[in-house]
C-alpha positions in Angstrom: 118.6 117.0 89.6 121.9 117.4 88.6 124.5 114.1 87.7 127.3 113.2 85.0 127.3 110.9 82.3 129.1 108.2 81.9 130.0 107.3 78.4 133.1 104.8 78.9 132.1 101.3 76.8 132.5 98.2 79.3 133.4 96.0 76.3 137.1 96.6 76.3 140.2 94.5 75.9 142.1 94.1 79.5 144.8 96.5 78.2 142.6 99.1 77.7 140.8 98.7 81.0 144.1 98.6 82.4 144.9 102.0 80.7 141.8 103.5 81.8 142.6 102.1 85.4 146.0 103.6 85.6 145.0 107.0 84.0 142.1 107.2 86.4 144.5 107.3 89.1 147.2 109.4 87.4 150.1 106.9 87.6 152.3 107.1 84.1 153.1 103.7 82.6 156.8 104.2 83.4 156.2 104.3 86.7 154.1 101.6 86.9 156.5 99.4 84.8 159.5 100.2 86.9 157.2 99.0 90.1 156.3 96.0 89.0 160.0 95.2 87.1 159.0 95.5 83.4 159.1 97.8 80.8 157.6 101.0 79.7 157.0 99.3 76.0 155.4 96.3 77.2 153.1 97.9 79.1 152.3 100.2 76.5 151.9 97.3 74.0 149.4 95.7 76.7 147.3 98.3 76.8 147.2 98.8 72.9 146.3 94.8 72.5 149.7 94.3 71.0 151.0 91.9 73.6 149.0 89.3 75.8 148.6 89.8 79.2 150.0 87.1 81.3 148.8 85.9 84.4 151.4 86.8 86.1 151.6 89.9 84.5 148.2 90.7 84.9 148.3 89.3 89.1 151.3 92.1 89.3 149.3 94.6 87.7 146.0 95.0 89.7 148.5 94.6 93.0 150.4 97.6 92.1 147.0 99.3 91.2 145.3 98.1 94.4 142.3 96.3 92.2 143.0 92.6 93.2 139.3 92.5 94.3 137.8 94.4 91.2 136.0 92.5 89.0 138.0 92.5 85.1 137.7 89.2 83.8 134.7 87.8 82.0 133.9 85.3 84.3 134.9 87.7 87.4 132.1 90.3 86.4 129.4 87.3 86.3 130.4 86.6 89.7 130.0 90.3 90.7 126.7 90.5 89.5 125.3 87.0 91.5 127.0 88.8 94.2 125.3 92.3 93.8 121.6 90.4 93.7 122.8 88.8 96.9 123.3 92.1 98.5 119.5 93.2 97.4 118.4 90.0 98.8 119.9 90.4 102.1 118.6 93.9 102.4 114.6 92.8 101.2 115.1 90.3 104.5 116.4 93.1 106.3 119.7 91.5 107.0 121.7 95.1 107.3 124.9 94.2 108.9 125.7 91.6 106.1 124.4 93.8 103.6 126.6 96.5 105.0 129.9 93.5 104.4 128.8 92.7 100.6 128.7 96.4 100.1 131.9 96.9 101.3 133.5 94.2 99.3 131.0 94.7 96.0 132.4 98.8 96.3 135.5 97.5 94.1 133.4 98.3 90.9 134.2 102.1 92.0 137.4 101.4 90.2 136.3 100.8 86.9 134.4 103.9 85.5 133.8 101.8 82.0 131.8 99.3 83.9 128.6 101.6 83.7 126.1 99.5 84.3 127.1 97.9 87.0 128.5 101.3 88.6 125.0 102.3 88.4 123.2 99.3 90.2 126.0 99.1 92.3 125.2 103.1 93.2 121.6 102.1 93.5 121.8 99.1 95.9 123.8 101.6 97.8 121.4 103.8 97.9 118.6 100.9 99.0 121.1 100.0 101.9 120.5 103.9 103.4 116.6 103.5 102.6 117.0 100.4 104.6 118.8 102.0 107.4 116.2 104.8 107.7 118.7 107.5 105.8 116.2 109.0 103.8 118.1 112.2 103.0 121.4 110.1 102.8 119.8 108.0 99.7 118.5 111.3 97.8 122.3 112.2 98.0 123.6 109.4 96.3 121.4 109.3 93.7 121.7 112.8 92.7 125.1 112.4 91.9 124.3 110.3 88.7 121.5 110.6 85.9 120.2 107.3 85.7 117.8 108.1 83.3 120.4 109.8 81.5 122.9 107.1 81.3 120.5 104.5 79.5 121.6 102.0 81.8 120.6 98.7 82.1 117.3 98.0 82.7 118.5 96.3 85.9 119.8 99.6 87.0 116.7 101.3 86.1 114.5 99.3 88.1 116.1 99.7 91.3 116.2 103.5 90.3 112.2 103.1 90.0 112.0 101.2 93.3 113.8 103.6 95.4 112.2 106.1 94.1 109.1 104.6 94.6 110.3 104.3 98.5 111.7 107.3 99.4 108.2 109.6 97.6 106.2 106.7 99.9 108.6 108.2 102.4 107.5 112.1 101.8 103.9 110.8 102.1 103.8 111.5 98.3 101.9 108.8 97.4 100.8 109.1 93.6 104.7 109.6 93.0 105.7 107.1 94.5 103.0 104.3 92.8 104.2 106.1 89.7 107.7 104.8 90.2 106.9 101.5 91.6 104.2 100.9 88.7 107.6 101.4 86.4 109.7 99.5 88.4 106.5 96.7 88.0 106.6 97.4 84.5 110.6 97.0 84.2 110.7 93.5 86.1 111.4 90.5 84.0 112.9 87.2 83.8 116.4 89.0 83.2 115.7 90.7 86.4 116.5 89.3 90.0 113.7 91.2 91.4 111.9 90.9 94.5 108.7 90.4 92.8 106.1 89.6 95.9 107.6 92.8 98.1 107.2 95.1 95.0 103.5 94.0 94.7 102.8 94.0 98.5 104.2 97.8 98.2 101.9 98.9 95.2 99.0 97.8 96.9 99.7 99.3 99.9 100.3 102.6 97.9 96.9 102.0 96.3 95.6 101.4 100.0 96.8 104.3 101.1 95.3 106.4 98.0 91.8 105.0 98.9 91.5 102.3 95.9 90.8 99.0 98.3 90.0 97.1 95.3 93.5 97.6 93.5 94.8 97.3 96.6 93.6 93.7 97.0 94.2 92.7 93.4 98.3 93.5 94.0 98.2 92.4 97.6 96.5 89.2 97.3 99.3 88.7 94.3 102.1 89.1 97.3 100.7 87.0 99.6 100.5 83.7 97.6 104.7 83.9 96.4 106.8 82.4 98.5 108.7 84.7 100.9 111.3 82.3 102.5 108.4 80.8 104.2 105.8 81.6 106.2 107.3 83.0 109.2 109.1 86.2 106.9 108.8 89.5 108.5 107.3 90.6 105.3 105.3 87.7 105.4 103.5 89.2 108.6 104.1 93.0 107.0 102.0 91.6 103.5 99.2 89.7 106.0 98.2 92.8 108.1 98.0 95.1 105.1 95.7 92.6 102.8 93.6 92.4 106.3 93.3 95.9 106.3 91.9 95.9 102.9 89.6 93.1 103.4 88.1 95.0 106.7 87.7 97.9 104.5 85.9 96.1 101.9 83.6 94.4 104.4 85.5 91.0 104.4 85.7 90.6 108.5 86.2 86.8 108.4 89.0 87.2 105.8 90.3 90.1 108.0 90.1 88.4 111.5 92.6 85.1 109.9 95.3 87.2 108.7 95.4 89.6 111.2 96.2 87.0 113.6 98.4 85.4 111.0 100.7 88.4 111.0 100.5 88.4 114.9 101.9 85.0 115.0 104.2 85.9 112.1 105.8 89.0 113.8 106.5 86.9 117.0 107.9 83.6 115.2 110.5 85.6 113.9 110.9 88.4 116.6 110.7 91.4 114.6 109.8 94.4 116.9 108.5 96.5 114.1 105.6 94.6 112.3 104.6 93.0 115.9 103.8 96.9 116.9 102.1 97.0 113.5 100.2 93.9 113.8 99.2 94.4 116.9 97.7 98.1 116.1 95.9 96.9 113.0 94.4 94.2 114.8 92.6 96.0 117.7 91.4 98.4 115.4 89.7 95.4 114.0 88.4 94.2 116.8 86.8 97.4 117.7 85.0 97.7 114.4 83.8 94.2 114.8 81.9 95.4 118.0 84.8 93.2 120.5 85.2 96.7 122.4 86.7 95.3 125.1 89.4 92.9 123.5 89.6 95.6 121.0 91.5 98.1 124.0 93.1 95.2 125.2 95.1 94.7 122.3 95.2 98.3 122.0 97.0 98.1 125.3 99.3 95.3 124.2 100.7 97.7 121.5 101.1 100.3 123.9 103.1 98.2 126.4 105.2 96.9 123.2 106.4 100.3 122.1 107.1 101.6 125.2 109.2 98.7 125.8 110.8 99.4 121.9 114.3 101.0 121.5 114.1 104.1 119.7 115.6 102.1 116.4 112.6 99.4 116.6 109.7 101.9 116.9 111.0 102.7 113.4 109.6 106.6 114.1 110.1 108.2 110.3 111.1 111.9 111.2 111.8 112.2 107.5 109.0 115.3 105.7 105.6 114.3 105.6 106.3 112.4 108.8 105.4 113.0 112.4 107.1 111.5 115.5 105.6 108.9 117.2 103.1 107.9 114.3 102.2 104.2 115.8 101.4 105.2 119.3 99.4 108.0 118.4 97.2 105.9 116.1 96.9 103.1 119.0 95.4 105.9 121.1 92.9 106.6 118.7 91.5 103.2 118.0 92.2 102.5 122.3 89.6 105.7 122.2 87.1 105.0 119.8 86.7 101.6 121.5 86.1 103.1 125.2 83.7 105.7 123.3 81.8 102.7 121.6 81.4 101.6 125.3 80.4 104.7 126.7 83.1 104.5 129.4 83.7 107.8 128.4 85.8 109.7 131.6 88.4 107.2 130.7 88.1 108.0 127.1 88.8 111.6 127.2 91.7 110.9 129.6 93.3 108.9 126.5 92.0 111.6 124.3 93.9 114.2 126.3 96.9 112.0 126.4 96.5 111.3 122.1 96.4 115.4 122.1 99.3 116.5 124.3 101.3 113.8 122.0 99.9 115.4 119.0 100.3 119.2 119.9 104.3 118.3 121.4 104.9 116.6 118.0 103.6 119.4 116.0 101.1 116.8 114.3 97.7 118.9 112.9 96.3 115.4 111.5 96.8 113.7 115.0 95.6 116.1 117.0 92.5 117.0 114.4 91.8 112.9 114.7 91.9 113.1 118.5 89.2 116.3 118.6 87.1 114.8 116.4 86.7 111.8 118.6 86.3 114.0 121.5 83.4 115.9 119.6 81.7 112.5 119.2 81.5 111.7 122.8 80.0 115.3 123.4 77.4 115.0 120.0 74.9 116.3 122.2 76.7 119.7 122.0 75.7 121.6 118.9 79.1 123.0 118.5 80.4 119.4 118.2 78.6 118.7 115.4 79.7 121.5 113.9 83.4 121.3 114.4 82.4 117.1 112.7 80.4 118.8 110.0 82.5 121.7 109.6 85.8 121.0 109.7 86.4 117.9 110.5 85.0 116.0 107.7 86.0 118.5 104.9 89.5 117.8 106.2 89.8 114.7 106.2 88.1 114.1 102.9 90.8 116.0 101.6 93.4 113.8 103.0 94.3 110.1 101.5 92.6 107.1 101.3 93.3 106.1 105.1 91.5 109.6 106.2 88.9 108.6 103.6 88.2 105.1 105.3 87.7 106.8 108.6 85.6 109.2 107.2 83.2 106.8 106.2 83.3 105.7 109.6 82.7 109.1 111.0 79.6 109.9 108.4 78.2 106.5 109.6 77.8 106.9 113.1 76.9 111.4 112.4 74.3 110.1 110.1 72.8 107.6 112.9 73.1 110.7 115.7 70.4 112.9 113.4 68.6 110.2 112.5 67.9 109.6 116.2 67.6 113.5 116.7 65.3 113.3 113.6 67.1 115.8 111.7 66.2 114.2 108.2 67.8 117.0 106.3 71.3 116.5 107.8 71.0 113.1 108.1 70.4 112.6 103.8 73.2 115.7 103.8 75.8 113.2 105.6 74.8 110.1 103.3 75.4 112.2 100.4 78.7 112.7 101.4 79.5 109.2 102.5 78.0 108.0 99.0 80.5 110.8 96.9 83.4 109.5 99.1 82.9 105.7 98.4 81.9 106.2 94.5 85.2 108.0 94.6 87.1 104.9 96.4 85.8 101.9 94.4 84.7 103.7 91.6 87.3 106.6 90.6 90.8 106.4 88.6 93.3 107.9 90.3 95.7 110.3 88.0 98.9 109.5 88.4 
């Protein structure tokens, strides 16, 4: 990564900020004198301390330099930073187009290169504000143009380098990176710091989650969920809900599971937000279908279906960014609608929602989608030798491979291969799949994970 460091000292007299204003933009201080009706030598004794700076002075001074906005002033620069942790709090509630007005008025700090620290949060709130608006590649872009790290900047700065970070790695489906950065970004957050504390938790656990560590997952989740988050009826409220729900069902904790899921339902609707109902809704007829409710299971499945085809293309939220598929939500509602029709033996209409998961999958280019969506089809044909190898044979070793989410339906998948040679009375395969199940969850609840 290439960036420039900035070495100007913020603690300067207004004359010499003036100076390094009017140098900046390459205006000599007899031209700026003779616009503003003074002299050459006063100025010049401003800016070298040796004359006070009237009001007046100073008001005709930042008009002629176009700074009237800019924050100079002790007790301007307090106000800029209150203002700045206003626009990260707008963009954690997902308020964008008011986000988008602070940014444009908080972009007056652009003029004062000595103000490095808060050039640098102000660069990396930016930055947020494109992670926010799904501009990925945008937010890489901004942030290459400084060295944070470099800079020793405030440890403000340096946390909401950590958190986007964090975000955009989660992004790339780079998942130890990004718990890296958002475990430094944990580390970072203090009482100095305006942070959002409860989101940055929900996001580790998810993270461990996702890297097959359910009970780290819980520890940070559960954390989230009791802080306040503007009340109850907070997107991320619902967002935080589903996620601990999934890692309750994937401990074994189905009564724990079954309240929040339907929390976050009700929390999506109360406050209209397209993109968690979609979410909540596929979470929780997967859940359904592994508590043996089948039936409700598709119909919630079918629900979520109905909601995203309704969607605009910005509320599907459909991350085309690398490590990122189109149409990742609908494809994984088609799985679970499938496994529930195969757990109910209806199984023409399963392979017609198979078929449609696999067209999906092959049109998107997505090998893990359409690997998902064989390997269900191979279970409604077990009877077939060459199913159980493709399970056996590829299948399995693939996934295992994968993260923690292909590791939770692996489990899944060894459970029910395990109970098909059992009833075939193939003993040897049948302890060869448990094996495997057993190496997989020592790994999950018992392994450390190198980051």
């Amino acid at each position: 990564m290439e960036g420039h460091t900035m070495n100007n000292d913020s603690n300067l007299s207004i004359g010499k900020k003036i100076k390094n204003i009017r140098t900046a933009k390459g205006i000599s201080q007899e031209n700026m004198a003779r616009a503003i009706k003074s002299s050459q030598s006063y100025i010049h004794r401003i800016e070298q301390g040796q004359a006070e700076c009237s009001a007046d002075m100073l008001a005709a001074i930042r008009k002629f330099l176009e700074i009237e906005k800019t924050p100079l002033l002790k007790d301007e620069l307090s106000i800029y930073r209150h203002r700045i942790w206003a626009w990260d709090s707008l963009l954690n509630n997902n308020r964008l187009a008011e986000a988008n007005d602070i940014q444009a008025e908080l972009s007056s700090i652009l003029d004062l290169p000595f103000e490095r620290d808060l050039y640098l949060l102000f660069t990396m709130m930016q930055a947020k504000q494109l992670i926010k608006e799904r501009n990925v590649y945008g937010a890489e872009a901004v942030m290459n143009e400084i060295d944070v790290i470099e800079d020793s900047p405030s440890k403000e700065a340096l946390y909401m380098y950590h958190r986007n970070k964090g975000t955009i790695y989660t992004f790339r489906g780079e998942k130890k990176k990004g718990l890296k950065h958002q475990l430094l970004a944990h580390d970072l957050a203090n009482n100095d710091i305006i942070t959002d504390g409860a989101m940055l938790s929900a996001e580790i656990g998810v993270q461990y989650l996702g890297l097959g560590r359910p009970y780290q997952a819980m520890m940070h989740l559960e954390r989230a969920y009791s802080e306040s988050y503007g009340g109850s009826a907070h997107f991320m409220r619902s967002h935080i809900s589903t996620m601990l729900a999934a890692t309750y069902m994937s401990l074994g904790e189905y009564r724990k599971a079954r309240e929040l899921f339907y929390a976050s339902l009700e929390q999506a609707k109360s406050v209209s937000n397209s993109v968690q109902l979609g979410y909540a809704l596929l979470n929780t007829g997967l859940y359904e279908i592994k508590s043996g409710n089948y039936e409700e299971g598709i119909e919630i499945c079918n629900q979520a279906l109905a909601h995203y085809q309704s969607a605009n293309q910005e509320d599907k939220f459909y991350v085309t960014n690398k490590g990122f598929s189109n149409n990742p939500h609908v494809k994984i509602v088609l799985f679970n609608k499938s496994l529930g029709l195969l757990k109910l033996k209806e199984f023409a209409q399963c392979q017609e929602v198979l078929a449609q998961g696999k067209a999906l999958a092959d049109d998107d280019g997505d090998e893990k989608a359409g690997m998902m969506f064989e390997t269900l089809r191979c279970f409604a044909t077990l009877s077939d030798s060459e199913s159980e190898k493709y399970i056996e044979n590829t299948a399995i070793p693939f996934f295992r491979a994968g993260d923690g989410f292909d590791k939770l339906m692996i489990l899944d998948l060894c459970k029910d291969l395990e109970a098909h040679y059992k009833k075939k009375r193939a003993k040897t395969k049948a302890l060869a799949i448990a094996a495997i199940a057993r190496d997989i969850y020592e790994e999950m609840f018992i392994g450390e994970i190198d980051i």
